[in-house]
C-alpha positions as a Markdown table, in Angstrom:
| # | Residue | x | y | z |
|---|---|---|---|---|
| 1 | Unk | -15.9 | -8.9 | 26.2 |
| 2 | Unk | -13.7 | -11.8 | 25.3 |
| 3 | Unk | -13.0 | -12.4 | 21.7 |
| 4 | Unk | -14.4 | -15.9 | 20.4 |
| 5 | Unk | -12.3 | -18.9 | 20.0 |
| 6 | Unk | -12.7 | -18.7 | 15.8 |
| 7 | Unk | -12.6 | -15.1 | 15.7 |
| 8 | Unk | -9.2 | -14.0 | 14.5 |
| 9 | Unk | -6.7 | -11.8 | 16.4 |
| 10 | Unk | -6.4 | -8.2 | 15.1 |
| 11 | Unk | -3.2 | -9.3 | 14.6 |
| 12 | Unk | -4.6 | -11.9 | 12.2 |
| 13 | Unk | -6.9 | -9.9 | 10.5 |
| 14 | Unk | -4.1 | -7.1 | 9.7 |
| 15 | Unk | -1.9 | -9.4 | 8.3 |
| 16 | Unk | -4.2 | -10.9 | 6.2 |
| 17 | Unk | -5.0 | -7.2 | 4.8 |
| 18 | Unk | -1.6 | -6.5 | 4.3 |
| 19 | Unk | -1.3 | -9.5 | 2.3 |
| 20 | Unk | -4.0 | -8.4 | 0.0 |
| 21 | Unk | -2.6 | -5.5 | -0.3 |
| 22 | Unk | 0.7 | -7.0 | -1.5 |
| 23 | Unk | -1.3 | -9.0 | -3.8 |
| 24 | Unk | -3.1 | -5.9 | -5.4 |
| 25 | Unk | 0.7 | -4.3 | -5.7 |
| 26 | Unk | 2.1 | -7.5 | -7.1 |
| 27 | Unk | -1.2 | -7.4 | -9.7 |
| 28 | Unk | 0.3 | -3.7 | -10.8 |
| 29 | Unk | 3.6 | -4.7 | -11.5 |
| 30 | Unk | 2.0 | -7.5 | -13.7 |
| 31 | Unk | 0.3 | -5.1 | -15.3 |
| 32 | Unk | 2.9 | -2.6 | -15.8 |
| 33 | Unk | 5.2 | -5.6 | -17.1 |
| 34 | Unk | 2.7 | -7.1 | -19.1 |
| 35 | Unk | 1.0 | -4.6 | -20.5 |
| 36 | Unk | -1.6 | -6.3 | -22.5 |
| 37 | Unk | -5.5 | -6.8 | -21.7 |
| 38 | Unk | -5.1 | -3.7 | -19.7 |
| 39 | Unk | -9.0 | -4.2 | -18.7 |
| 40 | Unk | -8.8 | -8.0 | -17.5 |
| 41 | Unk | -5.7 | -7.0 | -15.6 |
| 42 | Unk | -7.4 | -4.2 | -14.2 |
| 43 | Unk | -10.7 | -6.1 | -13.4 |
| 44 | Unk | -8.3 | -8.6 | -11.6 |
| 45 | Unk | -6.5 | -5.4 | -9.4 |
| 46 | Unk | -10.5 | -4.3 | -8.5 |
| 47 | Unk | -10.9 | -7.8 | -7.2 |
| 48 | Unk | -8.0 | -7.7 | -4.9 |
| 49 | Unk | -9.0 | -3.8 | -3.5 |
| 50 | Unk | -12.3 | -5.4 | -2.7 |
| 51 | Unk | -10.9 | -7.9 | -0.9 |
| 52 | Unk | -8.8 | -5.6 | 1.1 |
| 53 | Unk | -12.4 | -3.3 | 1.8 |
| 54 | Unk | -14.1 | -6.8 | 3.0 |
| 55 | Unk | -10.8 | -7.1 | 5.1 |
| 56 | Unk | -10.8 | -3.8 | 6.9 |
| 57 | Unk | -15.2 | -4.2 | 7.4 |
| 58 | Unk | -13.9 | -7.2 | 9.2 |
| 59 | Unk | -11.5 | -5.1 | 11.5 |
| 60 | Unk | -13.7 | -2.3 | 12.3 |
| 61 | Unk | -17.1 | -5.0 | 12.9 |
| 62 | Unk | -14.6 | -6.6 | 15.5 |
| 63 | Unk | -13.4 | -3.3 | 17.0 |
| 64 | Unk | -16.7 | -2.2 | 17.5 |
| 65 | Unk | -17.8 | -5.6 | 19.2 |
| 66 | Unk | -14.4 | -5.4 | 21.3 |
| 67 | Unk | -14.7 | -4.1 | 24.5 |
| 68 | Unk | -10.8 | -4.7 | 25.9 |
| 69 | Unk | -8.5 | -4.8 | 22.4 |
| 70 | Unk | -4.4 | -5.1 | 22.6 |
| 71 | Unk | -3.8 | -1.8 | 21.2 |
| 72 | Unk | -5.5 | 1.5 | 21.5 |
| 73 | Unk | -8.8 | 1.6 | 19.2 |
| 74 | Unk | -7.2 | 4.6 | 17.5 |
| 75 | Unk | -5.1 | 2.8 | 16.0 |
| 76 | Unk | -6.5 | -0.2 | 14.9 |
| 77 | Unk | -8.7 | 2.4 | 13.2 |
| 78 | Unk | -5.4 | 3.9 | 11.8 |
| 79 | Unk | -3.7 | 0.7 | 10.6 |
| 80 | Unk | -6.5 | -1.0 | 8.5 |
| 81 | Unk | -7.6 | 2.8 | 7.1 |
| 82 | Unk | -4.2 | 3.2 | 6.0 |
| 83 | Unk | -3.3 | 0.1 | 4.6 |
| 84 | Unk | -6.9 | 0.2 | 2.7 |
| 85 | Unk | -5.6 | 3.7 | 1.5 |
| 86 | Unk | -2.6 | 1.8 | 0.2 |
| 87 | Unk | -5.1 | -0.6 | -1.9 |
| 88 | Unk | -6.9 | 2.0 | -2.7 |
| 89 | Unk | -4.6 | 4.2 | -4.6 |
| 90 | Unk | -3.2 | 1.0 | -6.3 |
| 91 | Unk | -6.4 | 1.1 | -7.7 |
| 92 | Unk | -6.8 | 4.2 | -8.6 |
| 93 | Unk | -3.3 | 3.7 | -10.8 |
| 94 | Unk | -4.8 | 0.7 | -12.4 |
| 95 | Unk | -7.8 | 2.9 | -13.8 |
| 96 | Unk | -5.5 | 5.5 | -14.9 |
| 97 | Unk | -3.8 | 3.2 | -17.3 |
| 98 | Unk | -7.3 | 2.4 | -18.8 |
| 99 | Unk | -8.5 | 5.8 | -18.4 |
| 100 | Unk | -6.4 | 7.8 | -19.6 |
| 101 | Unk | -5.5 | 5.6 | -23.1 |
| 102 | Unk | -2.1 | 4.8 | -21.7 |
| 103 | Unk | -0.2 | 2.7 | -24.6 |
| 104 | Unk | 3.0 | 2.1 | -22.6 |
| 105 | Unk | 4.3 | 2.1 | -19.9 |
| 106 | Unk | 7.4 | 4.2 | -19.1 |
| 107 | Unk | 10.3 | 3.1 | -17.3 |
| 108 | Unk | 10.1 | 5.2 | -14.3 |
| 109 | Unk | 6.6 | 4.3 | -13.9 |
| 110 | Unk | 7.5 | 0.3 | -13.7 |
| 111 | Unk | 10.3 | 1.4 | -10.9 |
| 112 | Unk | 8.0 | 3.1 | -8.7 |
| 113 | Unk | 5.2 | 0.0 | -9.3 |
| 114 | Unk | 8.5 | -2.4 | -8.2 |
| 115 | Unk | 8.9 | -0.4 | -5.5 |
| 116 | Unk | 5.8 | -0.5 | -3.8 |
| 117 | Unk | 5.6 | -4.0 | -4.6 |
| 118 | Unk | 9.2 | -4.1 | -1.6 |
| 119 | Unk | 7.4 | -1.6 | 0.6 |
| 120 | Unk | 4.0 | -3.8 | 0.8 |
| 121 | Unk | 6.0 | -7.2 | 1.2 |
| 122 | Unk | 7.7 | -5.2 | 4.4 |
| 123 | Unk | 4.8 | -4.2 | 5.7 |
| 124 | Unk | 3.5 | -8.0 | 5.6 |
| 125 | Unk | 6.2 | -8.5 | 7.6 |
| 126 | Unk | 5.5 | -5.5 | 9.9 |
| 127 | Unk | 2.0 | -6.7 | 10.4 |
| 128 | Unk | 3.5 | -10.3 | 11.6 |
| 129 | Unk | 6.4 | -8.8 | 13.6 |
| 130 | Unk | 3.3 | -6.4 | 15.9 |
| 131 | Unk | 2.0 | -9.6 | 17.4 |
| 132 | Unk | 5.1 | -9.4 | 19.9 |
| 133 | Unk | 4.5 | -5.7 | 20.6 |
| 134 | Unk | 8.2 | -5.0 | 21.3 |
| 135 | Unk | 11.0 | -2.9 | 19.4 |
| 136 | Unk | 12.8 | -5.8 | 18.4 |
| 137 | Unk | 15.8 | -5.4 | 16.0 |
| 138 | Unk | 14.0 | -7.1 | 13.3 |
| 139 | Unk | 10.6 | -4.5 | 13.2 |
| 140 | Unk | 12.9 | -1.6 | 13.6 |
| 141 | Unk | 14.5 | -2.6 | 10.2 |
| 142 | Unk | 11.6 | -2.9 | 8.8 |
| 143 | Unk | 9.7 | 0.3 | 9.5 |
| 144 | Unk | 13.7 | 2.1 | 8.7 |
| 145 | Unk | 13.1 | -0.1 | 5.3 |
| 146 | Unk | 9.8 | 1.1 | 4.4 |
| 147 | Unk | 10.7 | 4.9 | 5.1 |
| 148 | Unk | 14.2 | 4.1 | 2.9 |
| 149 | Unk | 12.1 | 3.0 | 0.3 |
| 150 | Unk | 10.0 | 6.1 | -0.1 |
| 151 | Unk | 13.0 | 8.2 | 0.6 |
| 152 | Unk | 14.1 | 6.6 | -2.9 |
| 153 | Unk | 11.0 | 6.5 | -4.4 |
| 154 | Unk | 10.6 | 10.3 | -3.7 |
| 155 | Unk | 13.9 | 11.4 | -5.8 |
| 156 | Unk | 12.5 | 9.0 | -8.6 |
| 157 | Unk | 9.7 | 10.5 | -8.6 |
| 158 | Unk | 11.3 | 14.5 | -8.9 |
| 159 | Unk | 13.1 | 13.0 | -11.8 |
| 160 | Unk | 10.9 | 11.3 | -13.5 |
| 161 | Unk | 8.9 | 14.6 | -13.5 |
| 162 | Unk | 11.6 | 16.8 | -14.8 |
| 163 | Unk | 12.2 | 14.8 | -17.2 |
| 164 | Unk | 8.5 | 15.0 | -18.4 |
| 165 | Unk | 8.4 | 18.3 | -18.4 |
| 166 | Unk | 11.9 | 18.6 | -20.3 |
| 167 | Unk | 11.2 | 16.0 | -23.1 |
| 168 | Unk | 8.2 | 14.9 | -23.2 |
| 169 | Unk | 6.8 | 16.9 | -26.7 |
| 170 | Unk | 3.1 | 16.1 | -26.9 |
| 171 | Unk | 1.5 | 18.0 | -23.8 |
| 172 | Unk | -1.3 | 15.6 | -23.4 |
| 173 | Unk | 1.3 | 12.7 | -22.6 |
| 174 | Unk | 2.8 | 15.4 | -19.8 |
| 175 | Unk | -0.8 | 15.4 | -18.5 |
| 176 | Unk | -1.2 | 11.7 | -18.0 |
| 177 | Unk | 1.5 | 10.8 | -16.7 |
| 178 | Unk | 2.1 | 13.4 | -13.9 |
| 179 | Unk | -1.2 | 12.3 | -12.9 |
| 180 | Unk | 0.5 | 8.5 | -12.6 |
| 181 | Unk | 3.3 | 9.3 | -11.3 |
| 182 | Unk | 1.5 | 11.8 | -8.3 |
| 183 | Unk | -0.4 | 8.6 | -7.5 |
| 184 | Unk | 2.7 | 6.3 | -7.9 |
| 185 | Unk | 4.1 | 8.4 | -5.0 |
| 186 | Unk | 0.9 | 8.6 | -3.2 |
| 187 | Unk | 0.7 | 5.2 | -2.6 |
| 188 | Unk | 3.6 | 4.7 | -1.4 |
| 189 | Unk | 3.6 | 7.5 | 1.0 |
| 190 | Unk | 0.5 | 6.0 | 2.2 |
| 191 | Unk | 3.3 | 2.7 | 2.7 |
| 192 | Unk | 5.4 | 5.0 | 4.6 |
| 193 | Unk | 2.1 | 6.2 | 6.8 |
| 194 | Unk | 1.8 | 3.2 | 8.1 |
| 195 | Unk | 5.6 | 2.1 | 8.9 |
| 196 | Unk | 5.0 | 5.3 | 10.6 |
| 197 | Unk | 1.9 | 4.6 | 12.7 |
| 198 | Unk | 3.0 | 1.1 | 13.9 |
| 199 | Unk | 6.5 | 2.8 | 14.6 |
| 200 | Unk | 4.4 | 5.1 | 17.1 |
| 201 | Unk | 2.7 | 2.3 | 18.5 |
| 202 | Unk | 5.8 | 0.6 | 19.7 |
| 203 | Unk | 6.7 | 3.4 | 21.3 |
| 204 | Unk | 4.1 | 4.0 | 23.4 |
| 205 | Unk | 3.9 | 0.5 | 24.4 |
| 206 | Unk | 7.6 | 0.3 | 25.7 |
């Protein structure tokens, strides 16, 4: 089955998610640096994770339509799950702030968010660089930049942890914000998850 003329690439359709994916991480740090009207803001960050759902439908409607596709279905499954897992646990972040009565934001918290802001804006890139389907110098930095960031992010994370646990008085604040922080790191592991995936698709295609 040959793809219509209007219908995008998959190539088009997973750099458009990635973009509202960077969006939505963009939205956090917003949030996180403006931390005012917590519910608009939040509203807003919903918005944009729908967006990214409608994004991935679109993906998997055309996979399943798709008789020949460039790369194996697997992972075209695999690279719009994952990046909707990236969305999704910005998200889930988001709520927390609302949820669990957050009244500021702590510094650590508002590195991790800038953070996976970079890692999203790489993987943009990634998603533009697949189109060639080749190791290229330029996609190898990328993927390398992604896994660098979450190498960093990681040791953040440990510390910011500690140091909850070793001065943070008021056990309900220790509660909330190890919850934030675990999904901080989540979502940028899930960043990392898919650096990793299209890493593995390159290789098998050289």
């Amino acid at each position: 089955m040959k793809m219509g003329k209007k219908e995008p690439s998959f190539f088009d359709l997973f750099v458009e998610t990635a973009q509202a994916t960077c969006s939505a991480a963009q939205k956090l740090e917003q949030l996180t640096d403006n931390f005012t009207d917590i519910l608009s803001q939040v509203r807003e960050i919903e918005d944009m994770e729908h967006e990214c759902d409608n994004q991935v439908h679109k993906i998997l409607n055309q996979l399943n339509k798709s008789f020949i596709t460039p790369i194996d279905r697997e992972d075209i499954f695999l690279i719009a799950k994952e990046i909707d897992n990236i969305t999704d646990s910005i998200e889930s972040t988001a709520h927390r702030f609302s949820m669990l009565n957050v009244t500021s934001i702590r510094e650590e918290a508002k590195v991790l968010v800038k953070m996976i802001v970079q890692a999203t804006i790489e993987l943009e890139k990634l998603m533009n660089e697949l189109r060639s389907m080749k190791a290229t110098p330029t996609l190898k930095e990328k993927i390398i930049e992604v896994n660098r960031i979450e190498d960093e992010g990681d040791v953040i994370f440990r510390k910011a942890i500690s140091d909850l646990f070793a001065s943070e008085p008021n056990p309900l604040e220790v509660i909330k914000w190890k919850e934030i922080f675990e999904y901080l790191e989540n979502t940028l592991d899930a960043c990392e998850d898919v650096a990793n995936i299209v890493e593995g698709i390159i290789t098998k295609h050289s």
